[in-house]
C-alpha positions in Angstrom: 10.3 5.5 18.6 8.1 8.1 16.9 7.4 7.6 12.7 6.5 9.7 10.2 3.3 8.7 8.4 2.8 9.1 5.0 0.0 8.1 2.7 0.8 7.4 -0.6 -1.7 8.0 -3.9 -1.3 7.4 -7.4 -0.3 10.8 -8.0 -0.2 12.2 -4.8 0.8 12.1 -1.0 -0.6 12.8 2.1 1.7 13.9 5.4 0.4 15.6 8.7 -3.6 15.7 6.9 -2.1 17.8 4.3 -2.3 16.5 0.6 1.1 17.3 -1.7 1.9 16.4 -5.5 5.2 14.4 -5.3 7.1 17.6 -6.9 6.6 19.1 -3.4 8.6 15.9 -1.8 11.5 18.3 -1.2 9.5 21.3 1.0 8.5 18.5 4.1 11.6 15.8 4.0 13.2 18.2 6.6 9.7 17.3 8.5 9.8 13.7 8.3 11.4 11.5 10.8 14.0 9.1 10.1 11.6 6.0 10.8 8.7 6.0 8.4 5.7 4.6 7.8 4.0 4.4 4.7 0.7 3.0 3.6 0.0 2.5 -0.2 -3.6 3.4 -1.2 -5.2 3.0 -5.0 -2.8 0.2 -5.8 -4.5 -3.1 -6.6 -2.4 -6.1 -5.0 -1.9 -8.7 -6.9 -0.8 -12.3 -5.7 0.6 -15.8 -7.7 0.6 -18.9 -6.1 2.8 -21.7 -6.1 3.5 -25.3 -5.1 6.8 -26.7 -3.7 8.0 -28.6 -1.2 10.9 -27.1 -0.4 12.8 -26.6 3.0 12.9 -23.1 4.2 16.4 -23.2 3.5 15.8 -23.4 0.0 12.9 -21.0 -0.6 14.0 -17.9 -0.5 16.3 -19.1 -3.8 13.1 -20.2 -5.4 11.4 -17.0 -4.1 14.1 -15.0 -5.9 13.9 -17.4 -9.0 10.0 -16.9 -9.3 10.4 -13.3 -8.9 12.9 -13.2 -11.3 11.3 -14.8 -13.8 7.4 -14.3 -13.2 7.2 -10.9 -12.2 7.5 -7.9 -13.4 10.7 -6.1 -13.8 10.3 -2.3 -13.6 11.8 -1.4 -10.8 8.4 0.0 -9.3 7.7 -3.6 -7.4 7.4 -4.5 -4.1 6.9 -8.2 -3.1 5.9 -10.1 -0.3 5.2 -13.6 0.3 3.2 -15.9 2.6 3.4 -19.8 3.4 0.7 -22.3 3.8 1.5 -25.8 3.6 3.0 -27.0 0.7 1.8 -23.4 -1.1 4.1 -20.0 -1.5 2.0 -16.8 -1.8 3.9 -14.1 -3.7 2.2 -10.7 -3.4 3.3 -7.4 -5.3 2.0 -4.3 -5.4 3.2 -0.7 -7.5 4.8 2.2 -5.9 8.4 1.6 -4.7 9.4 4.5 -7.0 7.2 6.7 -4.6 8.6 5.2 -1.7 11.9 6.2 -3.2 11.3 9.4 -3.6 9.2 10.3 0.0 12.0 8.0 2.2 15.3 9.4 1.3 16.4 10.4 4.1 14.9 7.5 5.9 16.7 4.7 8.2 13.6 2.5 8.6 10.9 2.3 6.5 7.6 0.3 7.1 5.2 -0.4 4.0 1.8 -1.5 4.2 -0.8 -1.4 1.5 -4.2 -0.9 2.9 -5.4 -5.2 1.5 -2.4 -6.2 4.4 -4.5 -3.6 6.9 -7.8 -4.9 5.9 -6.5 -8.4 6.5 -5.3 -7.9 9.6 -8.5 -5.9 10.9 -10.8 -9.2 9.7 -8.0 -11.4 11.4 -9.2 -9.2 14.6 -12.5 -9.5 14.0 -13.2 -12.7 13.5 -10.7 -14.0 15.9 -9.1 -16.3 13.3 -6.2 -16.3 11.1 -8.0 -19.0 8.7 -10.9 -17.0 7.5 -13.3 -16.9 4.2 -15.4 -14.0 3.7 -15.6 -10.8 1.1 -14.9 -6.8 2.7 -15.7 -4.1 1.1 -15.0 -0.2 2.1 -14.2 2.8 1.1 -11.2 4.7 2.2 -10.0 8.1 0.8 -12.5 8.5 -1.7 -11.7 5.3 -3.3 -13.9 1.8 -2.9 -11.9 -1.5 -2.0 -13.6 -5.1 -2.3 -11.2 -7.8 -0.9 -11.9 -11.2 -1.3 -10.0 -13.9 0.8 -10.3 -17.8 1.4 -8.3 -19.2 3.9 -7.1 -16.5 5.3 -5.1 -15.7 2.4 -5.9 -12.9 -0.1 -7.9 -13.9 -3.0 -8.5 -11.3 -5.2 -9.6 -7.6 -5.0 -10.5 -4.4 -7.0 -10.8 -0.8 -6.7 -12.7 1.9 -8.5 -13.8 5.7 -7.3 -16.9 5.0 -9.0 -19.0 2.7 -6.4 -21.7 1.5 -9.0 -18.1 -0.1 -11.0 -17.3 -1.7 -8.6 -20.6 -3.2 -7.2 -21.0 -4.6 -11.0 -17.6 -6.7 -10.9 -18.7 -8.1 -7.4 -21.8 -9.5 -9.2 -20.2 -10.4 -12.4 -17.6 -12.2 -10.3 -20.4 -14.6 -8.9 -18.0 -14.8 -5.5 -21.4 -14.9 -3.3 -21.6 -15.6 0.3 -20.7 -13.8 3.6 -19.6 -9.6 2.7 -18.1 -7.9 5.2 -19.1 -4.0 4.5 -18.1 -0.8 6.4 -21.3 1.1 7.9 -20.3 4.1 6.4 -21.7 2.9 2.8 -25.1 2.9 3.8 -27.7 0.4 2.2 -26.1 -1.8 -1.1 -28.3 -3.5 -4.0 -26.2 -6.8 -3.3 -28.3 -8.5 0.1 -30.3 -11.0 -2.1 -26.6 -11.9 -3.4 -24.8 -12.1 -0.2 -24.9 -12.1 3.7 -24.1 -8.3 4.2 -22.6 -7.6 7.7 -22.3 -4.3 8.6 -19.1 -3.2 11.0 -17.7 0.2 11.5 -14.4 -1.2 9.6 -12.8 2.2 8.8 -12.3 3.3 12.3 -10.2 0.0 12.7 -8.1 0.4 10.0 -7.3 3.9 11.2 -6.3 2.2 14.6 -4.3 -0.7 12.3 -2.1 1.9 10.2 0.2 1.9 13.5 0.9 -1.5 14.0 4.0 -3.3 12.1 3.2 -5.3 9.2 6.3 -5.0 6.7 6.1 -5.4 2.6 9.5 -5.1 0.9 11.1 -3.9 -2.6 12.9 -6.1 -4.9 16.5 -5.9 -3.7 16.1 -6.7 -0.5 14.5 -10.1 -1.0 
């Protein structure tokens, strides 16, 4: 079935290559599909981690709990989580108020924030779900630098201003193999890390249509 994509800013969205303040939601919801997909860009995703041995039958109370009680509570959050042994990854990102307001009309709406479409375009790349290495990109006139270690994410940052963000990668001291789209040309960082150069923004363009879903607080 045929969605609706929607690409959603800070301060602004982006339907049909067309750029619109969220004011203007009203002039193109009679445009939009009732399945939807939307991909959050200039959001930093952040991600806790926690230890339990719990049966699945029992984590999505301590999911809930955690939530409840570690994260925060402004009804902008959407969470996700991930499981890797003994360890629960709980990720949340801003901008379910957004969502709100672009998916009214909506039956179905798919989320991904573009760290969950870098992911999966390393996971392609590198053939391997268990991965280590550092990506960095720049999509929609903003720079992303994604760090993960075992597949999971790790940390990451994002600036319009590149020289920013080249200065936290070195002040972070997370050397090693760096993943970089060819689009950015040559970086001062190669005595620091193993740069690899791979056209990486073509594939996430290809990734924004596969499923990956993140959800808001009431539904977990």
């Amino acid at each position: 079935m045929k969605k609706s994509i929607v690409i959603i800013k800070k301060n602004s969205f982006i339907y049909n290559e067309e750029e619109y303040d969220f004011d203007k939601v009203n002039e193109i919801n009679n445009l939009l599909k009732s399945n939807i997909k939307i991909v959050i860009l200039e959001e930093e995703l952040y991600v806790k981690q926690f230890e339990s041995e719990l049966k699945r039958s029992k984590m999505y109370d301590f999911i809930e709990y955690k939530i409840n009680n570690d994260f925060p509570q402004n009804g902008d959050i959407l969470y996700n989580f991930e499981k890797s042994n003994n360890s629960i990854f709980i990720y949340y990102i801003k901008g379910a108020k957004r969502i709100e307001k672009i998916s009214e009309r909506a039956k179905n709406i798919e989320v991904k924030p573009i760290q969950i479409i870098v992911k999966e375009v390393m996971m392609k790349i590198l053939k391997n779900n268990i991965f280590n290495c550092k990506v960095l990109i720049k999509f929609n006139e903003h720079y992303y630098y994604i760090s993960f270690k075992g597949g999971l994410f790790y940390y990451n940052y994002i600036e319009k201003d590149k020289e920013i963000v080249l200065d936290k990668i070195v002040q972070n001291n997370d050397f090693g193999e760096m993943y970089v789209d060819t689009s950015l040309g040559d970086l001062a960082l190669t005595n620091k890390f193993n740069i690899i150069k791979i056209n990486i923004g073509e594939l996430i363009n290809e990734k924004i249509y596969e499923k990956q879903r993140f959800h808001s607080r009431k539904i977990l």
